[in-house]
GUSEBA-841821 format. One record per atom (N, C-alpha, C): residue in one letter; x, y, z. Coordinates in steps of 0.02 Angstrom, whole numbers, plus 32768, in hexadecimal, padded with zeros to 4 digits. Example, Ala and Ser with C-alpha at 12.3 -4.5 7.8 and 13.67 -1.06 7.14 Angstrom:
2
A82947EE48186A82677F1F8186A82947F5B8186S82827F908162S82AC7FCB8165S82858002818A
! end
This chain:
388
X80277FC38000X800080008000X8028803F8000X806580328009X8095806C800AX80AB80897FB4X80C180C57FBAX80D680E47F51X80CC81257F66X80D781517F25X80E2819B7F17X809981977EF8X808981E57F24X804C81F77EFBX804E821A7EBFX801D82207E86X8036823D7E51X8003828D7E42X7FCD826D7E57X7F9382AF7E5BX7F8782D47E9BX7F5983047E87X7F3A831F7ECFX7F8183417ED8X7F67836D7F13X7F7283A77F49X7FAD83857F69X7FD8834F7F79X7FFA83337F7BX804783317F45X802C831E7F0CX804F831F7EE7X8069835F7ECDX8034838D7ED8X805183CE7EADX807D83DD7F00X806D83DC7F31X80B383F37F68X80F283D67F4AX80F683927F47X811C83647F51X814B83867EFCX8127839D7EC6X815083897E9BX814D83DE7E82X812084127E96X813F844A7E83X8142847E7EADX814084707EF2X813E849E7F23X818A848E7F38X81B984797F30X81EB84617F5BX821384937F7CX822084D97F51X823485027F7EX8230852B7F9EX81D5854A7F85X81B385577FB6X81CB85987FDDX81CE85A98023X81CF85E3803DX81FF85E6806BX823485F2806BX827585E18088X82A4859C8084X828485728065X82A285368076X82748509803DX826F84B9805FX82418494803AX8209848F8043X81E584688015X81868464802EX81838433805FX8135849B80C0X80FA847980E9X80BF849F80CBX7E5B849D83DCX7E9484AE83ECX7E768473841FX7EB984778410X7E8A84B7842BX7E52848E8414X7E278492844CX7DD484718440X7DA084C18415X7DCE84F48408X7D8F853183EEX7DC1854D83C7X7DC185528391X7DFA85818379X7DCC85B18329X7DFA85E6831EX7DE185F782DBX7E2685FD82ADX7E1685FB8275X7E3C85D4823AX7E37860581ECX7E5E863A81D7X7E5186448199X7E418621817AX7E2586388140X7E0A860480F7X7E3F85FF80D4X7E3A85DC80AFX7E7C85C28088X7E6485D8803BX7E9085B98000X7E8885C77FA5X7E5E859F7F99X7E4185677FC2X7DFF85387FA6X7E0585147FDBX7DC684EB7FEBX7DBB84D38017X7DC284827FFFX7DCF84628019X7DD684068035X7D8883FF802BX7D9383B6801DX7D4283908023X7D30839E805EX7CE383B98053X7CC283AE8096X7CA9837980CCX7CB58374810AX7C9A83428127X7C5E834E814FX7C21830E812CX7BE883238144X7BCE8322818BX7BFB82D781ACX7BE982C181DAX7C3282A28213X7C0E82A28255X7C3E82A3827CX7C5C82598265X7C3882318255X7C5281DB823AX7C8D81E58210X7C67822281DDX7CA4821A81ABX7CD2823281B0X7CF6826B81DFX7D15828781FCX7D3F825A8221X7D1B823D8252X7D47820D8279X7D6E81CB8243X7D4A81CD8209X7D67819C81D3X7DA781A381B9X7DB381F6819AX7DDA8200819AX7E2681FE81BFX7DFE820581FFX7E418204823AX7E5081B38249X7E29819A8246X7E30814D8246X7E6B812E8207X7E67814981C8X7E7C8137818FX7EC3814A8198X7ED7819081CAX7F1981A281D4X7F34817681F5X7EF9815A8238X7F46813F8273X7F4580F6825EX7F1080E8821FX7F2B80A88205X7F6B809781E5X7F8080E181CAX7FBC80FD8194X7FEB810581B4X7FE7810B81DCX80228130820BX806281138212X804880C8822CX809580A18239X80B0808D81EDX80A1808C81B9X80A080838171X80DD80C68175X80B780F6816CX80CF81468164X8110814B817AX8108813A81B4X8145815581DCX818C812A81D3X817780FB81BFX81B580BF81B0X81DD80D4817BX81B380F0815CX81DF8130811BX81D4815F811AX81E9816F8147X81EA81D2814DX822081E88129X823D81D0810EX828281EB80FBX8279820C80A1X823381F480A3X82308206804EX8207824E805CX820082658015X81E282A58004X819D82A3801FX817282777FFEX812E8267800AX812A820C800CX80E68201802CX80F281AA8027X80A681AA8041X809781678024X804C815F8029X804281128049X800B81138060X7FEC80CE8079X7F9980C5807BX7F91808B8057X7F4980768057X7F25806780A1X7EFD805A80A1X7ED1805080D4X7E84804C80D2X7E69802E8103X7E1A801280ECX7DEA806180EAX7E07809280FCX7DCF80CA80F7X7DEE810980DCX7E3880E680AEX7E508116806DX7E8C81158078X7E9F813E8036X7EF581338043X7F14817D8051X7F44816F807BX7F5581A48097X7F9C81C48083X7FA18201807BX7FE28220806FX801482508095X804E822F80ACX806D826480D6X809A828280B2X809782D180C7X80B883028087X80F3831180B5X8127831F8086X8167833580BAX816B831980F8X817B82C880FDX817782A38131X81B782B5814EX81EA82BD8133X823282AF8150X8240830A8181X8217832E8169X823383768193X81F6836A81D6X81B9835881BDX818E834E8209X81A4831B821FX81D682EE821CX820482CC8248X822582E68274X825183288266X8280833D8279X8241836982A4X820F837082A1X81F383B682CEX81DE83868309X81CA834882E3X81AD832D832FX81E782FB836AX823A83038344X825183078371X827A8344838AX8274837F8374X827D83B183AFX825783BD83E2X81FB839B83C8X81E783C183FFX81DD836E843CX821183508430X821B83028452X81F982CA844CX81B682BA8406X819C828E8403X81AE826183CAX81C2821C83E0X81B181EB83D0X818D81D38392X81A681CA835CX817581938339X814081718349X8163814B837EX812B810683B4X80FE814683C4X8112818183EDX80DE81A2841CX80A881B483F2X80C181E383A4X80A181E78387X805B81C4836AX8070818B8356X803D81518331X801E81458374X803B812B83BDX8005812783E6X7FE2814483F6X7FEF818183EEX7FBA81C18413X7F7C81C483D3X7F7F81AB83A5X7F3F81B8836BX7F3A81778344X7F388141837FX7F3A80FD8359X7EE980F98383X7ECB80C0835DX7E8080A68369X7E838090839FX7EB0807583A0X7EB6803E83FCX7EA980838444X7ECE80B78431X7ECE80E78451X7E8A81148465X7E7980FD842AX7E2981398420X7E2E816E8401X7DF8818483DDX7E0A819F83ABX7DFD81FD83D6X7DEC81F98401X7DDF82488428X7D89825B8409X7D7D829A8405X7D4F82A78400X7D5082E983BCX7D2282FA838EX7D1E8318835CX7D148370838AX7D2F839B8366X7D1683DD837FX7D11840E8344X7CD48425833BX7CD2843C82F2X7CDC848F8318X7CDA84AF82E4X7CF7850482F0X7CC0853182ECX7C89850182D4X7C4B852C82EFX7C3585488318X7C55851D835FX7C428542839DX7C76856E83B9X7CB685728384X7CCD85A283A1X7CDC85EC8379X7D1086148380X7D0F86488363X7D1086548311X7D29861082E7X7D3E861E82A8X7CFE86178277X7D25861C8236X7CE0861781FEX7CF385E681C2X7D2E85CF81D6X7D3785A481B3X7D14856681AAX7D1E85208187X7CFA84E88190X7D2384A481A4X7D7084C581D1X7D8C849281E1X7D58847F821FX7D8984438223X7D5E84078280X7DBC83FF8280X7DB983DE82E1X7DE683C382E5X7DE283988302X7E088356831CX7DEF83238328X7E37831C8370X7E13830883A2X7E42832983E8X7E6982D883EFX7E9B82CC8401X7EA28280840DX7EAE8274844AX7E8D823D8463X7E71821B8491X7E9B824A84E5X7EF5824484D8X7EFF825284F9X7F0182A18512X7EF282D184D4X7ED8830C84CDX7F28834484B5X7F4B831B84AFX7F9F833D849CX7F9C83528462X7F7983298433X7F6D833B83DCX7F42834783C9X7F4A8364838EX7EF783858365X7F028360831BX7EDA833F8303X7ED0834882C0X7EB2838082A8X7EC2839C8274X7EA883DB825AX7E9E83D3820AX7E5783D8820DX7E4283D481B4X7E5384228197X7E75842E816DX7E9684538140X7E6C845E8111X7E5884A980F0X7E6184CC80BAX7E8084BC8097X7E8184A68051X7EC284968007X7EDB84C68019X7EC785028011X7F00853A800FX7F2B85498053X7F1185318092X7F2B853B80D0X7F6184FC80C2X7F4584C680B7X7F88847B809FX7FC0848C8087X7FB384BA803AX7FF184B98012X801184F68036X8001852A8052X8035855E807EX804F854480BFX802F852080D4X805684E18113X80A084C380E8X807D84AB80BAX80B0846C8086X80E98497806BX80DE84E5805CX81138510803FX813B85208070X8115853B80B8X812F855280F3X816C850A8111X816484D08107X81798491813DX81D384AA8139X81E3849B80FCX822684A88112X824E84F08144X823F85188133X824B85538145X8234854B81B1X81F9853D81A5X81E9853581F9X820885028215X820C84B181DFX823E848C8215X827784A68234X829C84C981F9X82DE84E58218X82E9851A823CX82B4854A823EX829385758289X8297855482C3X8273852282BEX824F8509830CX829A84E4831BX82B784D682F5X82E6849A8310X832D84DA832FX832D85058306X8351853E8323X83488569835CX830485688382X82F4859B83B2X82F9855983F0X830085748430X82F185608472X82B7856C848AX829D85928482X824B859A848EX823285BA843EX820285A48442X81D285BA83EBX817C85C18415X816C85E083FAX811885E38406X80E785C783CCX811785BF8396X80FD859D8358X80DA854C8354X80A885518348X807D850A8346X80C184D78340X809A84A38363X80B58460835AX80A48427831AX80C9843E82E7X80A5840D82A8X80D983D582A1X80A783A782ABX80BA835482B0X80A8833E8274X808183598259X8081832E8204X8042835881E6X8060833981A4X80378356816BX801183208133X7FDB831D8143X7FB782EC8114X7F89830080DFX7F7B82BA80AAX7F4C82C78092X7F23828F809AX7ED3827A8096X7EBA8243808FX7E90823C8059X7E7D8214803AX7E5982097FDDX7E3581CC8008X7DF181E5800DX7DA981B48020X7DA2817B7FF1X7D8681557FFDX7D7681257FC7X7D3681377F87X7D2A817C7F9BX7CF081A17F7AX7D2F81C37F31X7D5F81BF7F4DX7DA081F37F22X7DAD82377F4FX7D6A82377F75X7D81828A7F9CX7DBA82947FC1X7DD982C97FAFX7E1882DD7FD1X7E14830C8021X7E2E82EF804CX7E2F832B8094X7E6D832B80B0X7E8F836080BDX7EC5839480D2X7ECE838F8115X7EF083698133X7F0E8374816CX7F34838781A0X7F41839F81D2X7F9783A981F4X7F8F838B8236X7FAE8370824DX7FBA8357829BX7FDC838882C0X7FC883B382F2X7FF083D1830DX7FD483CC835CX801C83F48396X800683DC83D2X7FC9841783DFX7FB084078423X7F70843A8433X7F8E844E846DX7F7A848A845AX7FA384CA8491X7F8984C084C4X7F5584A784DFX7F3B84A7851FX7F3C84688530X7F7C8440851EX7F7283F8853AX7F8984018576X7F7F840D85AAX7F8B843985ECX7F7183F18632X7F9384118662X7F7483DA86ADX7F34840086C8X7F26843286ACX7EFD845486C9X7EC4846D86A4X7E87846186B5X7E4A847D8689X7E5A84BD8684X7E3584CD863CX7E1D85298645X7DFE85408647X7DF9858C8665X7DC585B08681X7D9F85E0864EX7DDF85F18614X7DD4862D85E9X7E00862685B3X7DEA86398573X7E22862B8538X7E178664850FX7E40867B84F7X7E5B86B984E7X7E8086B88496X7E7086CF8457X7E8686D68427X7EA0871C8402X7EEC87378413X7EFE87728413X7F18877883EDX7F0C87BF83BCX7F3887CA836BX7F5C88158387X7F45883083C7X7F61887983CDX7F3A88B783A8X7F1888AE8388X7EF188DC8360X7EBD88EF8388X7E7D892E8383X7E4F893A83BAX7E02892D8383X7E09893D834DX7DBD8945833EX7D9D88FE830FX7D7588FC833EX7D4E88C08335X7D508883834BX7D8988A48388X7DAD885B83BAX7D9D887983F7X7D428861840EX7D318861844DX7CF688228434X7CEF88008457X7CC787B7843AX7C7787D6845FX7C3B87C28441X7BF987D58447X7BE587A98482X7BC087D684A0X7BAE87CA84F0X7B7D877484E9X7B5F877584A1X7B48872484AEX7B7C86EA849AX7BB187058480X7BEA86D88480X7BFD86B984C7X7C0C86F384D6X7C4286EE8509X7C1886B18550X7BC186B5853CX7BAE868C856EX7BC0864B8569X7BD2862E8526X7BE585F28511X7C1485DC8532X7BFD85A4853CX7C38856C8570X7C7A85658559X7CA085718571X7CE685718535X7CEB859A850DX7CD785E1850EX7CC8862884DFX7D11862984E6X7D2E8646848EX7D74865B8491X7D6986B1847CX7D8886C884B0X7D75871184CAX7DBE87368490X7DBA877B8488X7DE9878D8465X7E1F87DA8496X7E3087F2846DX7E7488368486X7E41885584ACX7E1388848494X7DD7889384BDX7DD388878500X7DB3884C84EEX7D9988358537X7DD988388565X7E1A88108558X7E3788068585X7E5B885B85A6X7E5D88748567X7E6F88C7858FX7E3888E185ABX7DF588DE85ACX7DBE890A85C7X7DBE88DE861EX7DB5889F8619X7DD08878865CX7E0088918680X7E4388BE865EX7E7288C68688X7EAE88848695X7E9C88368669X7EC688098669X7F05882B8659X7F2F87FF864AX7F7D87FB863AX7FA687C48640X7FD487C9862EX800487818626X804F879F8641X804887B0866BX808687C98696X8099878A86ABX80D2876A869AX80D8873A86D0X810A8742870CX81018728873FX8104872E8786X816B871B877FX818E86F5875EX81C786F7874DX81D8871E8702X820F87438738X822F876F86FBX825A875386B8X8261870A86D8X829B86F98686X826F86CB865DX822386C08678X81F086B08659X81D686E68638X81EA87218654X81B68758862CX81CF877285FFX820D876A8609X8254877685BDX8251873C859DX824D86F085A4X825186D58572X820D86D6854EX81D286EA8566X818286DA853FX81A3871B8518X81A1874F851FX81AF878884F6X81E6877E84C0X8217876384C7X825D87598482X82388724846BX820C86F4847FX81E786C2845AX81BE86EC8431X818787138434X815987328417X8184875E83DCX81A7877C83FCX81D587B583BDX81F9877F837CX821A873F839EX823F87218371X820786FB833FX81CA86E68355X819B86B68329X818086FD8303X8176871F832AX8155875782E9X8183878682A5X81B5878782D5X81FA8784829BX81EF875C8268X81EF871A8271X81EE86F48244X81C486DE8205X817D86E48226X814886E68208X813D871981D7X8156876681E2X815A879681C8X817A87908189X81C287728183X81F2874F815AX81D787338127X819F87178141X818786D68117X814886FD80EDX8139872A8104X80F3876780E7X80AF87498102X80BF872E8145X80818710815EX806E8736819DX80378746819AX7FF7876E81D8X7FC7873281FEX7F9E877F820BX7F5587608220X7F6287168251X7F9F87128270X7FA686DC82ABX7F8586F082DCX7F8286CB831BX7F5D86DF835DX7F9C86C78390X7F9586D183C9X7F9886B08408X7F7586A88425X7F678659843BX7F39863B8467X7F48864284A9X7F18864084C8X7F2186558506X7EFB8627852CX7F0185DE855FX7EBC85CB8592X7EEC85D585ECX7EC1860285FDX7ED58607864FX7EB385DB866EX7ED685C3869CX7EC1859386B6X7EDB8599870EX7E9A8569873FX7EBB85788778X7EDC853B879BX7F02855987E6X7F0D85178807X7F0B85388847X7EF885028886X7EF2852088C3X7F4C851F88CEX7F4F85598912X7F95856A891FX7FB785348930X7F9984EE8956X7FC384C58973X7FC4848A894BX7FB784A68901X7FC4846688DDX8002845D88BAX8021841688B7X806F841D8891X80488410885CX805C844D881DX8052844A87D0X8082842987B5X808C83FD8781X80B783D38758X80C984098713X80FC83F18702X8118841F86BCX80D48405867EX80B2843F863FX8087841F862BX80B583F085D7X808683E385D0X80AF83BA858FX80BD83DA8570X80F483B58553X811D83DA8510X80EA83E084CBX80B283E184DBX80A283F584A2X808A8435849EX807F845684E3X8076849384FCX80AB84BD84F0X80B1851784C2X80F8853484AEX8106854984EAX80CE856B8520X80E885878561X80B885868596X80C8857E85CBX809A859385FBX80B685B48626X8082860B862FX80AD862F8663X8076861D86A2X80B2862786F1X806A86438707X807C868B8725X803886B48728X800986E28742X7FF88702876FX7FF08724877FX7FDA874C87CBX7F91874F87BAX7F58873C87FBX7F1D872E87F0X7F01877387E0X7F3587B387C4X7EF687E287B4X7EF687DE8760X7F1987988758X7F11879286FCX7ED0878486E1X7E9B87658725X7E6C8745870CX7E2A877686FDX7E0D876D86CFX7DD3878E86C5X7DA687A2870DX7D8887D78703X7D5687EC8744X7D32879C8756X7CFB878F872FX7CCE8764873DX7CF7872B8751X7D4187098749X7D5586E5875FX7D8B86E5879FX7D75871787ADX7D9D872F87E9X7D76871C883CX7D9487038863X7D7C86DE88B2X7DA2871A88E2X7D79875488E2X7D89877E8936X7D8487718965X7D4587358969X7D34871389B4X7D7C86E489C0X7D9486D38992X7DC8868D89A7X7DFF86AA89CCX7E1286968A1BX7E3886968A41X7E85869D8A13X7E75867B89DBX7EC4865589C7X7ECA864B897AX7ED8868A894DX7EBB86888921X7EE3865488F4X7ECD863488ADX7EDC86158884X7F1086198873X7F5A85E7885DX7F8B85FA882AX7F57860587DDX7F86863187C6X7F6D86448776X7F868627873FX7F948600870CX7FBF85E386DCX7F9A85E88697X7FC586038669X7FB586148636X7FCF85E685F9X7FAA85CE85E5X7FD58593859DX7FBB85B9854BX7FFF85C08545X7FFF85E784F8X802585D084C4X801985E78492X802E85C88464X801386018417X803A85F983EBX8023861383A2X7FFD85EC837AX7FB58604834FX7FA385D4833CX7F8F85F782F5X7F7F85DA82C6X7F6186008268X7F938618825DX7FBD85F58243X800B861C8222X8012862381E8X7FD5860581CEX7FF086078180X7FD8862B8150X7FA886668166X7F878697812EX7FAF86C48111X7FC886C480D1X800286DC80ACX7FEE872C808CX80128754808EX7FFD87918064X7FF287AD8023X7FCE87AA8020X7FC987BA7FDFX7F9187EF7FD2X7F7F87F57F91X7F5588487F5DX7F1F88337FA1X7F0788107FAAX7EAB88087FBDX7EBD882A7FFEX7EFA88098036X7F07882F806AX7F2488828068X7F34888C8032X7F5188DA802EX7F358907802EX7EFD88ED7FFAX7EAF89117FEFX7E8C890F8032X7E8788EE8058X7E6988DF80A2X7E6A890280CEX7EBA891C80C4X7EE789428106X7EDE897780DDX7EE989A5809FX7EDA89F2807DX7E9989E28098X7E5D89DC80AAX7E1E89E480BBX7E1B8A0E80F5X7E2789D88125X7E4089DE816AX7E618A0C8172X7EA48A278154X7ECC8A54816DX7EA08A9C815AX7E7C8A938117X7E568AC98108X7E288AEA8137X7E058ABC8146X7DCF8ABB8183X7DF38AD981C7X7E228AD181D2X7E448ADB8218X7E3E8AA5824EX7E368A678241X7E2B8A3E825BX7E7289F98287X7E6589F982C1X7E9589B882B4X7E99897B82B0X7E7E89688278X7E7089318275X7EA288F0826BX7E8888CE828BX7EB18871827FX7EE2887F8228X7EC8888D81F1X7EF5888281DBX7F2888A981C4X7F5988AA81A5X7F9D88D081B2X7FD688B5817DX800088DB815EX802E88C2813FX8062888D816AX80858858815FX80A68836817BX80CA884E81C3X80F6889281BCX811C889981D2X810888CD8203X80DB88F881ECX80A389168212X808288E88255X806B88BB8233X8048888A825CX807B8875828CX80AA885F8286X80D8884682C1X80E8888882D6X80EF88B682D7X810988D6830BX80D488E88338X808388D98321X805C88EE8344X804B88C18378X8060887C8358X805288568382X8073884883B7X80C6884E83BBX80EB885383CAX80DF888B8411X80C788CA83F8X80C389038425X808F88EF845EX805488DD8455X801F88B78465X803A889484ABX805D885B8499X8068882D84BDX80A3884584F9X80D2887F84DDX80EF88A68502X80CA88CF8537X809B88D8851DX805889038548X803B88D2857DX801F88A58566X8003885D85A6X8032885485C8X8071886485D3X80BD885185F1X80CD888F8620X80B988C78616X80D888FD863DX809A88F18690X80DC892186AFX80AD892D86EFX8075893D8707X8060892D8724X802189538740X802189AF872BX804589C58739X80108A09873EX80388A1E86F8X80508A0F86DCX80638A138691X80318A0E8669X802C89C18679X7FF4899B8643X7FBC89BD864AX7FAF89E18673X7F5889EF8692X7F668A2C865BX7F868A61864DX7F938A7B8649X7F7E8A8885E6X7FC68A4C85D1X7FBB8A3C858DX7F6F8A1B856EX7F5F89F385A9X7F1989D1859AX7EDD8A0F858BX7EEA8A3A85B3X7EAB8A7E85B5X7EC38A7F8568X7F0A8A838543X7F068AB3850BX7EE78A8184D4X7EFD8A4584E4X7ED78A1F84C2X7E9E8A0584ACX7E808A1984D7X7E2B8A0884E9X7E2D8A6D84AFX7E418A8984BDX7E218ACC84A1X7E358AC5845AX7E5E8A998440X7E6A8A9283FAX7E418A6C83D7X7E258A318401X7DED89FE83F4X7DB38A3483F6X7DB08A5E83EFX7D5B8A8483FCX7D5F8AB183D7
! end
């Protein structure tokens, strides 16, 4: 069941994308997701969805036995599957310390397949789902064609990023697939880790671009169980991401400047940082969270939103914040230029932004959630008056 594919979204990576964008050709239970240049077969149903993911971790130990090639394929009873640029998502999934074995076990059938989470219920408008695995470390993520092949252009260039930095905030991409149904339909995959694979539930999740207008989430959102709240909210709350150690609060910051550096490089925007705070009582010993997590700071309990804040408690909560970068791959181009002349016309500040623009805003942003108390209070007033 193993060979080179010759058609499809696959093949055109494999045989004319090769050099691509620096190099060679590449939640989260709520996330939102640019649109991509065309969309992947649709999936109607959670069955068939889970089919798909079934058809991978049938592929998997196939796949991985030859990672060393460009692309490589394997049959299987619910389609055949294609891993694109197997040999550089080798190299990513051992910087970030996993295993082959860990891999295939964590999204093998024996394991369980996790549970489907479509993006309906959360902030985006896209028509990806992701599919959580069992142990909750990984995401399958159904892909946009056009989100696939800028992954597939991006792979080389980011393997040799991530493998170069000591801390990165940049997603964890463990692989790049394709799967061909027995219908012929084609669906777009990536395996990557989930930022909130954490020891600790969350209380609040947070999707931040640094920009002010049109990033405060609608009061019937936000009632939603698992509502991912935006810049807005978390500045009108008065949150922040100060963390409580200083060579934590210098490395989250040269992390943020260096991934947005990079991204910028590459002519890619419109990323976020995820954000889920989460609590723990004071006398609990917390464990380091998994490596599939880029950081976790913790917090001083006045990070937490009003409504989640305990005045009565004798003994208030530790605060811990798990973050991570997530939508890296929306590329610049005429449609975004035209987007941002609108916006800038208008006087507006909106989410989108020329590359380099954009990182510094974002950049500044996150410098802002980092400063002191009566600083931040300070910058936050001007911010809130630019949002209005």
């Amino acid at each position: 069941g193993e060979g080179r594919r010759k058609g499809g979204a696959s093949a055109e990576v494999a045989q004319g994308r090769a050099g691509g964008v620096g190099g060679e050709v590449p939640k989260t239970e709520q996330r939102k997701h640019a649109g991509g240049l065309g969309a992947g077969a649709a999936l109607r149903s959670e069955d068939e969805q889970s089919s798909v993911a079934r058809a991978l971790a049938h592929a998997l130990p196939s796949l991985l036995a030859a990672s060393d090639q460009q692309s490589v394929s394997a049959s299987t009873p619910h389609g055949t599957v294609t891993a694109v640029q197997p040999a550089l998502f080798a190299r990513v999934r051992r910087r970030f310390g996993r295993s082959d074995e860990q891999f295939a076990n964590a999204l093998s059938t024996q394991s369980g397949l996790g549970r489907v989470v479509e993006t309906a219920a959360a902030a985006g408008k896209s028509n990806a789902w992701f599919l959580c695995s069992a142990n909750a470390k990984l995401l399958i993520k159904a892909l946009e064609r056009g989100e696939f092949l800028r992954l597939a252009r991006l792979a080389g260039a980011y393997t040799e990023y991530v493998e170069a930095r000591s801390l990165t905030l940049m997603p964890r991409f463990y692989g790049l697939y394709t799967v061909r149904g027995p219908g012929r339909e084609e669906h777009f995959l990536a395996v990557m880790g989930n930022v909130f694979a954490g020891r600790l539930p969350l209380v609040a999740r947070f999707d931040l671009k640094g920009s002010s207008f049109g990033r405060v989430t609608p009061v019937a959102r936000r009632a939603l169980a698992g509502a991912v709240l935006k810049d807005g909210d978390l500045v009108e709350g008065g949150g922040h991401l100060r963390a409580l150690d200083a060579e934590q609060r210098s490395s989250f910051l040269s992390a943020v400047a260096a991934d947005a550096a990079f991204l910028a490089a590459n002519r890619l925007l419109d990323y976020s940082l995820l954000v889920g705070l989460a609590l723990a009582p004071r006398h609990l010993s917390v464990k380091p969270p998994s490596s599939h997590v880029p950081l976790r700071l913790e917090l001083d309990p006045a990070a937490l939103p009003p409504a989640l804040r305990q005045p009565a408690e004798p003994e208030p909560p530790r605060v811990f914040a798990y973050v991570g970068l997530v939508d890296v791959t929306m590329e610049w181009g005429w449609l975004k230029a035209a987007e941002e002349l609108v916006f800038r016309c208008l006087g507006l500040n909106a989410s989108c932004a020329n590359p380099e623009r954009y990182a510094a805003r974002f950049v500044d942003f996150c410098a802002l959630l980092a400063l002191p108390p009566h600083p931040r209070q300070a910058a936050f007033a001007a911010w809130l008056a630019r949002a209005r």
